[in-house]
C-alpha positions in Angstrom: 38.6 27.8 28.6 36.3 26.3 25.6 34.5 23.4 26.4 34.2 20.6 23.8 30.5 19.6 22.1 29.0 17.2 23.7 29.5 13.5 22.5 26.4 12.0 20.8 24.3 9.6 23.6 23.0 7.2 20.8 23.8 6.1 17.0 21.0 8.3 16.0 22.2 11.7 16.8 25.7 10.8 15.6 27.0 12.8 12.6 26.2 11.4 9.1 24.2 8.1 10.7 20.4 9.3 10.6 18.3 11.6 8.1 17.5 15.1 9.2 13.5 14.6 9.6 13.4 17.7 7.6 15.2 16.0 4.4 12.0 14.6 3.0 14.3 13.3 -0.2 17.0 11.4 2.3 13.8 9.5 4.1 12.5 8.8 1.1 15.4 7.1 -0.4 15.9 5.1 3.2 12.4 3.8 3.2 13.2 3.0 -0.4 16.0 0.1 0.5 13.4 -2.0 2.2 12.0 -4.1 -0.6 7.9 -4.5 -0.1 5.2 -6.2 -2.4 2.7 -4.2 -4.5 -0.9 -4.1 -3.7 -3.9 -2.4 -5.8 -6.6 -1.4 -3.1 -10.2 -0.8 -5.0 -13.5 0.1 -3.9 -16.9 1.6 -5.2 -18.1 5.1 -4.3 -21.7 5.2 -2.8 -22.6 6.1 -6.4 -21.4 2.8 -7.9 -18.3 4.4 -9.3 -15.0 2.0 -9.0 -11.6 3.6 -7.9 -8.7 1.8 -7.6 -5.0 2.7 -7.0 -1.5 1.0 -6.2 -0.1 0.5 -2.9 3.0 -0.5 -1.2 2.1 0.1 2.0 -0.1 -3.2 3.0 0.9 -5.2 6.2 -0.6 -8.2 8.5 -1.6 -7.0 11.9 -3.4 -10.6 13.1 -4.9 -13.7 12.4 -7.4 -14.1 15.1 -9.8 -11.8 14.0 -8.0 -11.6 10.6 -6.8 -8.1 10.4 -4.6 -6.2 7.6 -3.7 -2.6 7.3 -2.9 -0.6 4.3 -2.3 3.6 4.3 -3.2 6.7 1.9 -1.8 10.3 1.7 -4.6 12.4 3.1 -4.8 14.5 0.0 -5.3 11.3 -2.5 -8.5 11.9 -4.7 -10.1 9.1 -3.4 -9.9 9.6 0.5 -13.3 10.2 0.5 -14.4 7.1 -1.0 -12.0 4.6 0.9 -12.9 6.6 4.0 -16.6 6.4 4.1 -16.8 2.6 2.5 -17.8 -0.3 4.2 -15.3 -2.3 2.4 -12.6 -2.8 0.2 -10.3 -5.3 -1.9 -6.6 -5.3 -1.2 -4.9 -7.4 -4.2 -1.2 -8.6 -4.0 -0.3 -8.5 -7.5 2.0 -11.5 -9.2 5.1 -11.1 -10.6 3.8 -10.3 -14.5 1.5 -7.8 -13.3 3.9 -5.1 -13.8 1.6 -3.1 -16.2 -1.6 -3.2 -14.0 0.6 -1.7 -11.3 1.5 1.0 -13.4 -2.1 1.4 -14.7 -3.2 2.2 -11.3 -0.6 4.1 -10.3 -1.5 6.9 -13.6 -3.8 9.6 -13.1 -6.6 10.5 -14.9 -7.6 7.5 -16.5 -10.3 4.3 -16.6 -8.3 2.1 -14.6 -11.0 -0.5 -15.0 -11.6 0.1 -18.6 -11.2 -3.3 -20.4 -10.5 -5.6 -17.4 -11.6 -8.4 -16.2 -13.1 -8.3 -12.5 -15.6 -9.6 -10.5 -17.9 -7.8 -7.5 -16.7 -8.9 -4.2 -18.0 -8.3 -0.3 -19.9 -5.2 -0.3 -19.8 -4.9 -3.7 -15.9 -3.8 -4.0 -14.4 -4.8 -7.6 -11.9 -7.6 -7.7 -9.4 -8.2 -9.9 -8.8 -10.9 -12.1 -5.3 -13.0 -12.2 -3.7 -11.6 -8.8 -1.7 -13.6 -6.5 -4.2 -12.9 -3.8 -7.0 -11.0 -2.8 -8.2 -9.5 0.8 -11.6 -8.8 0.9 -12.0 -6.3 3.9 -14.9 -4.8 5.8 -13.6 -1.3 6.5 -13.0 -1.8 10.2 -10.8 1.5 12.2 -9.2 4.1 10.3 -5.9 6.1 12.3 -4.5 9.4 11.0 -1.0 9.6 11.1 1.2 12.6 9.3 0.0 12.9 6.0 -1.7 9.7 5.8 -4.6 7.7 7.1 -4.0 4.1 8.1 -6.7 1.6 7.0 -6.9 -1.5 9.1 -9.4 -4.0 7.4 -11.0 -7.4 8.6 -10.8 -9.8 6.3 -13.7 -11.7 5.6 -12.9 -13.2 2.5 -9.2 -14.3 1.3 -8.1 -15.8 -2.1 -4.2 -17.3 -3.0 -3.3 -17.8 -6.6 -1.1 -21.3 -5.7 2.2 -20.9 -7.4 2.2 -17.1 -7.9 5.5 -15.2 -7.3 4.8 -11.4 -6.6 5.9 -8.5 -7.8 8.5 -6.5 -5.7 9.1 -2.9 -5.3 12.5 -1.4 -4.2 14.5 1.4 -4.6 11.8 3.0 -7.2 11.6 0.0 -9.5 10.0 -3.2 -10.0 11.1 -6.2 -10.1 10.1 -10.2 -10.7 13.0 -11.2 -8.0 14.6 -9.8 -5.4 18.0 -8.4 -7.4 21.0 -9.8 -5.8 
């Protein structure tokens, strides 16, 4: 007498519903189909040097203190700097700042070279033209996986009234959601 496989006890486990954990290239293509905002996080080394790079991973976490949390790969280049800073500038970038995104998202380059910015709370560049800008003292970090999760406290915030942002989904930008 054979006795039949055992029935799935949630969704989850049922064939063809969930990603294998292992199949890093199936996750990644779910947690592409959930549309996010782009964000360039910048700070300055303790020897004055700016770094900069794009983001997709910013969130709200409160308003009362004003908290926001934002996360890095381990490995990035510029753990160190974000890591040991006192602060840092999260900017939401608008809808026509396609090529700044992509500026800061390619290596080896001045991402600063030739653009407009100001110096910001602890000395953290900000950027020019963005549909709005966290200024965040670097409050708790959380390591998680392969990344460190940065929650900031805002202590300075800026809106660009009338800005529409630039959206990220399925490995593309866009100006508007695509129907």
């Amino acid at each position: 007498m054979s006795i039949p496989p055992a029935l799935p006890t949630s969704p989850a486990e049922a064939p063809g519903t969930a990603a294998d954990p292992a199949d890093a290239q199936q996750f990644r293509a779910a947690l592409g189909l959930f549309a996010t905002g782009v964000c360039i996080v910048t700070a300055r080394s303790g020897d004055g040097a700016l770094v900069g790079l794009t983001a997709n991973s910013f969130n709200s976490v409160s308003l009362s203190p004003p908290l926001v949390l934002w996360s890095l790969a381990r490995r990035a280049g510029s753990m160190p700097v974000f890591s040991r800073g006192s602060h840092y500038a999260i900017h939401i970038l608008a809808a026509d700042q396609k090529a700044l995104a992509q500026r800061f998202a390619t290596r080896d380059i001045d991402r600063f070279a030739g653009l407009a910015w100001s110096e910001g709370a602890g000395g953290v560049p900000v950027l020019q033209g963005c549909a709005a800008v966290f200024e965040c003292a670097n409050r708790s970090q959380y390591e998680e996986g392969d990344h460190v999760i940065f929650v900031g406290e805002v202590e300075r915030c800026s809106v660009t009234p009338q800005a529409q942002p630039l959206i990220f989904h399925g490995g593309r930008y866009y100006t508007e959601l695509p129907l």
